[in-house]
C-alpha positions in Angstrom: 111.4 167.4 143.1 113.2 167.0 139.6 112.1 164.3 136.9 112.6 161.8 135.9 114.4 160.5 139.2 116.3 156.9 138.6 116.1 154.3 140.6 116.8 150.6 141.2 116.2 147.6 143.7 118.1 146.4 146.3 118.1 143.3 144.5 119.8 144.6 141.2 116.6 142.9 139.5 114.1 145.9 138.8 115.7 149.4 137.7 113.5 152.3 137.0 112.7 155.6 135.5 110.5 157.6 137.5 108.7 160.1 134.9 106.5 162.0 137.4 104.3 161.5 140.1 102.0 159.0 137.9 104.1 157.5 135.2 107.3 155.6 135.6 109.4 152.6 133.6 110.6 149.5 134.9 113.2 146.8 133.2 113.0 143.7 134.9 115.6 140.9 135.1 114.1 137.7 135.8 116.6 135.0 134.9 118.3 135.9 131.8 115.0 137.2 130.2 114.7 141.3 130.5 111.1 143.0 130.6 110.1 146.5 129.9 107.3 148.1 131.3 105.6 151.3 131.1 103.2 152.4 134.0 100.9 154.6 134.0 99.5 154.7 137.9 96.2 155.2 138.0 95.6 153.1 140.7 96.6 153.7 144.4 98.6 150.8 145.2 101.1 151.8 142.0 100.7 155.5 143.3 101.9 154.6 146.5 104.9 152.3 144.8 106.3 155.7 143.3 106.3 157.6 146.4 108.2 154.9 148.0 110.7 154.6 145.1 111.0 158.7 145.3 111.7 158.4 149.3 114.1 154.9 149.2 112.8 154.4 152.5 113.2 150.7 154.0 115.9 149.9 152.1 114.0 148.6 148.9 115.3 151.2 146.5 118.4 152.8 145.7 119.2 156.1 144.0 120.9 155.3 140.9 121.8 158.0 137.8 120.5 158.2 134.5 124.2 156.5 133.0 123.3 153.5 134.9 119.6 153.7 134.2 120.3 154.1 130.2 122.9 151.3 130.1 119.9 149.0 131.9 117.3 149.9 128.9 119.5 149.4 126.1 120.4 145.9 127.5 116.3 145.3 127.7 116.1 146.3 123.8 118.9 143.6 122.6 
């Protein structure tokens, strides 16, 4: 597999930018605030959360592209 992968919640509320197997980026709407994280996954649990935004099994993540992805971040920096 390629990275960084892009992806986004069913909910339209987290989008993220997988970096590799261990490292990813999330901007969060909650409200009108916007968050952004950077992850580094050093423990399981957040391992596991990047596989399962890599497969977008069960419906909890979508495949997005890096156009949607960019226009997402700069919102977070306004």
């Amino acid at each position: 597999m390629d990275f960084p992968q892009y992806r986004k919640r069913f909910d339209n509320k987290s989008f993220y930018k997988v970096i590799n197997a261990k490292r990813f980026q999330e901007v969060q709407r909650i409200g009108e605030k916007i968050f952004f994280y950077d992850i580094q996954a050093d423990k399981y649990f957040e391992q596991l959360t990047i596989q399962d935004m890599l497969t977008c099994e069960n419906g909890l993540y979508m495949e997005i592209d890096e156009t949607e992805w960019r226009r997402v971040r700069v919102e977070s920096e306004v």
